[in-house]
PyMOL CGO cylinders between C-alpha atoms (Angstrom):
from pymol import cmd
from pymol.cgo import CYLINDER

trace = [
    CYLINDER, -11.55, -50.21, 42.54, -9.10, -48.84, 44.25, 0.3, 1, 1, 1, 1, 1, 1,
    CYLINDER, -9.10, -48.84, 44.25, -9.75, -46.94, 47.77, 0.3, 1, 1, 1, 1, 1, 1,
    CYLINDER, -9.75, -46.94, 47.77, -8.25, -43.47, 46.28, 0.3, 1, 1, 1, 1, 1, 1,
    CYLINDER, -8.25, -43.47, 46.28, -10.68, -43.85, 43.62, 0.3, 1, 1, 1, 1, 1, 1,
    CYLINDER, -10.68, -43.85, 43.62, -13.54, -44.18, 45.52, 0.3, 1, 1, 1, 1, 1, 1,
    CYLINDER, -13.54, -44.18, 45.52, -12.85, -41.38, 47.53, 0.3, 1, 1, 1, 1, 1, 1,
    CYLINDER, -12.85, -41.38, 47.53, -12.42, -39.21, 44.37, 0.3, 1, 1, 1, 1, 1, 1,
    CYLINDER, -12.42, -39.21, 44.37, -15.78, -40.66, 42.86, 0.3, 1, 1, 1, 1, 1, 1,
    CYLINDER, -15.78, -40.66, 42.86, -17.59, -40.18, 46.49, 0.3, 1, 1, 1, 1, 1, 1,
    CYLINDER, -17.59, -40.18, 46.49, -16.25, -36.22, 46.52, 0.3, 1, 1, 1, 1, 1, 1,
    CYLINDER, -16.25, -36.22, 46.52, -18.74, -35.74, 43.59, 0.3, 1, 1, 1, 1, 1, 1,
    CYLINDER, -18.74, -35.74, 43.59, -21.39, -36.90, 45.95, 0.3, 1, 1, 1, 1, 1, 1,
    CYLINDER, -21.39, -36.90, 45.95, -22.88, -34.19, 48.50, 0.3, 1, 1, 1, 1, 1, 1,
    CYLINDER, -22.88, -34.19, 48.50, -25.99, -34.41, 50.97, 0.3, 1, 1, 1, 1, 1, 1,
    CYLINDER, -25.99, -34.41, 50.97, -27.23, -31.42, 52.02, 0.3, 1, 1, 1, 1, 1, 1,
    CYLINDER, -27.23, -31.42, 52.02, -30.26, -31.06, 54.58, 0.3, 1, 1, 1, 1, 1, 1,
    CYLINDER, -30.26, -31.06, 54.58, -31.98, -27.80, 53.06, 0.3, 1, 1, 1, 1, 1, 1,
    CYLINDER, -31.98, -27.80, 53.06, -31.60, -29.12, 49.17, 0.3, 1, 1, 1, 1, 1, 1,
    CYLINDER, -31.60, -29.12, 49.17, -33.62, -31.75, 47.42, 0.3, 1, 1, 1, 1, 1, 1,
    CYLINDER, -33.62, -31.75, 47.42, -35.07, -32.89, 51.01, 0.3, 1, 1, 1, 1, 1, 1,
    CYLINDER, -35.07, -32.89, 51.01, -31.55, -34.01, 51.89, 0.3, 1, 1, 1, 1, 1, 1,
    CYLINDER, -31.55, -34.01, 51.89, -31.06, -36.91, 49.00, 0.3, 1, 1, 1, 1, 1, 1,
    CYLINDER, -31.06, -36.91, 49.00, -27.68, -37.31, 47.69, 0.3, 1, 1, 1, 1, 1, 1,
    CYLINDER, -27.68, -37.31, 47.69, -27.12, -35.16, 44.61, 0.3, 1, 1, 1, 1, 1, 1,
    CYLINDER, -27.12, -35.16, 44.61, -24.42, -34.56, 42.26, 0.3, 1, 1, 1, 1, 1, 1,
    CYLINDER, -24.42, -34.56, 42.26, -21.46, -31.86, 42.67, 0.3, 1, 1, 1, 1, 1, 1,
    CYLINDER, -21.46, -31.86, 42.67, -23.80, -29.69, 44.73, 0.3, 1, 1, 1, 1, 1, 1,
    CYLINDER, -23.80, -29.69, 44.73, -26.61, -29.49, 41.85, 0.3, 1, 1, 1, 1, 1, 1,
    CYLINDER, -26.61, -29.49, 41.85, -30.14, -29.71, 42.18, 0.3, 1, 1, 1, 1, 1, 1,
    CYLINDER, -30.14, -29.71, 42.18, -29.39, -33.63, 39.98, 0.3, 1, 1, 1, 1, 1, 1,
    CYLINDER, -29.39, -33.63, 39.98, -30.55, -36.56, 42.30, 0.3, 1, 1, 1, 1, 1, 1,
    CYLINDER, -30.55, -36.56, 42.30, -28.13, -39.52, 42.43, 0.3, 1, 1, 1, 1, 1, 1,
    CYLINDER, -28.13, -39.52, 42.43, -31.15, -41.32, 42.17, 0.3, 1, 1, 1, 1, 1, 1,
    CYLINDER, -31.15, -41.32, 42.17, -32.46, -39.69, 38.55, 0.3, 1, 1, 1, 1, 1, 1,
    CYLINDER, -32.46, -39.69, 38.55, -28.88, -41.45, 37.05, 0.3, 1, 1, 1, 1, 1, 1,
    CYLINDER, -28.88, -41.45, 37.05, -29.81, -44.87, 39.34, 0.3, 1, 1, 1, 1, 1, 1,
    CYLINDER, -29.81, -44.87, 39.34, -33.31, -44.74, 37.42, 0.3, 1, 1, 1, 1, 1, 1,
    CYLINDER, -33.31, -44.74, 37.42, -31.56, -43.59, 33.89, 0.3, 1, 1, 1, 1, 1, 1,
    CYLINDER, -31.56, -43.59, 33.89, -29.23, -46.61, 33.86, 0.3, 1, 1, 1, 1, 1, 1,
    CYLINDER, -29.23, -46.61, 33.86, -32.13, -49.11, 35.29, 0.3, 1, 1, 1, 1, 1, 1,
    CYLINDER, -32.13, -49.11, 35.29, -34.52, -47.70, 32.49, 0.3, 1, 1, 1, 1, 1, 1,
    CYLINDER, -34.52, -47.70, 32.49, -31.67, -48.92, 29.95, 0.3, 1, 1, 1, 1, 1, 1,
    CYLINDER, -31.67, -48.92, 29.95, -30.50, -45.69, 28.86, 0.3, 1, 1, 1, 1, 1, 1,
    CYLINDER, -30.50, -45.69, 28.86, -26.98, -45.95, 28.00, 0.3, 1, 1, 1, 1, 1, 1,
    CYLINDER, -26.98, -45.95, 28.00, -23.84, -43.73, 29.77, 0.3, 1, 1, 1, 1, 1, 1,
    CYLINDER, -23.84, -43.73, 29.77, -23.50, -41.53, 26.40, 0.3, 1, 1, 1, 1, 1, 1,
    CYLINDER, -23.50, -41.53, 26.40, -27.32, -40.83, 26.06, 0.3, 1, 1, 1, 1, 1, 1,
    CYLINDER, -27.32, -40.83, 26.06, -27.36, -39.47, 29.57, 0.3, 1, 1, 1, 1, 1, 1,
    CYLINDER, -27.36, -39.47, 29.57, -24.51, -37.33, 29.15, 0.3, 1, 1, 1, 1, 1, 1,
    CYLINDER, -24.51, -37.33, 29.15, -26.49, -36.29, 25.54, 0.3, 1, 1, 1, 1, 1, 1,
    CYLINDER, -26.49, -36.29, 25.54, -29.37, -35.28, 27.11, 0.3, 1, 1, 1, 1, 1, 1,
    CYLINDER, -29.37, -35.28, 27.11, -27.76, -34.00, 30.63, 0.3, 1, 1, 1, 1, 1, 1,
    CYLINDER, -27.76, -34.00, 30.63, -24.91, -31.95, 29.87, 0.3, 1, 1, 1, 1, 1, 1,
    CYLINDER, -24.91, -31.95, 29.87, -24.32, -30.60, 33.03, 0.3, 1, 1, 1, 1, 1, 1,
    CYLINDER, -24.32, -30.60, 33.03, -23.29, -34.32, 33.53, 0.3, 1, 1, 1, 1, 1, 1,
    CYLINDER, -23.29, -34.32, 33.53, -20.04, -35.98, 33.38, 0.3, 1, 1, 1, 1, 1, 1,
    CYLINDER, -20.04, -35.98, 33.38, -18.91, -39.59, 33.31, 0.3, 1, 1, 1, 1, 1, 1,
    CYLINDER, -18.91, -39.59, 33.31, -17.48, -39.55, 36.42, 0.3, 1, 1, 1, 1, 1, 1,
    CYLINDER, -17.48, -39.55, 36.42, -20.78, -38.04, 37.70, 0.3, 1, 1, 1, 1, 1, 1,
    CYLINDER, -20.78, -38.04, 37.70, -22.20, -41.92, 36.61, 0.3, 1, 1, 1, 1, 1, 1,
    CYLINDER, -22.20, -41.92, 36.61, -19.80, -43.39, 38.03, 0.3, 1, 1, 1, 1, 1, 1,
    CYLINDER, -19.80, -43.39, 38.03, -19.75, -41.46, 41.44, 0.3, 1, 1, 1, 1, 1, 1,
    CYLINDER, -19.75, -41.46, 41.44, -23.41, -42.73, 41.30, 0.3, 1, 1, 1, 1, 1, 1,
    CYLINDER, -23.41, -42.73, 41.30, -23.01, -46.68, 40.86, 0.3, 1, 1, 1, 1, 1, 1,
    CYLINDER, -23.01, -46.68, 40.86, -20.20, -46.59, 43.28, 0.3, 1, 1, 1, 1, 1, 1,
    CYLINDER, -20.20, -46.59, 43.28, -22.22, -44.03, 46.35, 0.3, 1, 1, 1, 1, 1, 1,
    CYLINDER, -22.22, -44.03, 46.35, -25.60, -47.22, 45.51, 0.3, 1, 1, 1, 1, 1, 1,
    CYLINDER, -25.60, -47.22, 45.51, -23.34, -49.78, 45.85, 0.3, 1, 1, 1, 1, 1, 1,
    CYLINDER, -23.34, -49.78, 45.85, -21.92, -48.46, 49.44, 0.3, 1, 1, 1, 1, 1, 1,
    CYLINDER, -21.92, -48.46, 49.44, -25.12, -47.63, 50.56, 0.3, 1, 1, 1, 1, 1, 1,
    CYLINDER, -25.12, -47.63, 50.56, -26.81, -51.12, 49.52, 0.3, 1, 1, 1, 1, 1, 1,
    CYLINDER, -26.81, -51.12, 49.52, -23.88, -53.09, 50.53, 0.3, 1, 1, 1, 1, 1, 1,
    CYLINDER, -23.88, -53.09, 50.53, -24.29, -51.23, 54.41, 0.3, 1, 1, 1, 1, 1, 1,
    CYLINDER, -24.29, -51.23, 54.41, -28.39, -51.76, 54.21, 0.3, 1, 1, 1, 1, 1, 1,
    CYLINDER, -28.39, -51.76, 54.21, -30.40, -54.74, 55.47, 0.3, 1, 1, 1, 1, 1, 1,
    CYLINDER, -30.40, -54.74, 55.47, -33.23, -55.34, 53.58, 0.3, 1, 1, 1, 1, 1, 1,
    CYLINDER, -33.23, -55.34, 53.58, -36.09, -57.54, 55.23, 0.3, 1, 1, 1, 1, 1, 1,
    CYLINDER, -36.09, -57.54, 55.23, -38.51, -59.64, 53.17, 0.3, 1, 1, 1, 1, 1, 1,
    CYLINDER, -38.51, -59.64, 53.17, -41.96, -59.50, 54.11, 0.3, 1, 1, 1, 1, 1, 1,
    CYLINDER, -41.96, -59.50, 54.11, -44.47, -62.44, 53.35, 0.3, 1, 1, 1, 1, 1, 1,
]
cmd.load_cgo(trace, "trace")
């Protein structure tokens, strides 16, 4: 993916402290990146979600995928025993 196009996707990403205790949402809306994460993990398909979430669009998934991979790709995760 090209840099330009991550930027654009990212845009539709937005953090604000006062609104949904400060987790990502989408385009300023009270819809937690994390509701698509779950969505897509539960195996609910791109077209369903858009179905059932109107206020929703594809790009909106996408922004999603791309802001989780960022954010995993910067985490460390530490295994416990």
């Amino acid at each position: 993916m090209k840099e330009n196009q991550v930027k654009q996707l990212l845009a539709r990403i937005t953090v604000k402290p006062g609104m949904m205790g400060g987790r990502p949402t989408i385009r300023g809306m009270r819809f937690p990146v994390g509701d698509i994460l779950e969505m897509l993990a539960s195996g609910m398909k791109e077209e369903s979600i858009l179905e059932q979430h109107p206020i929703l669009e594809k790009d909106d998934i996408s922004a999603a995928l791309t802001y989780a991979a960022l954010t995993i790709n910067k985490s460390k995760i530490i295994h416990a025993a």
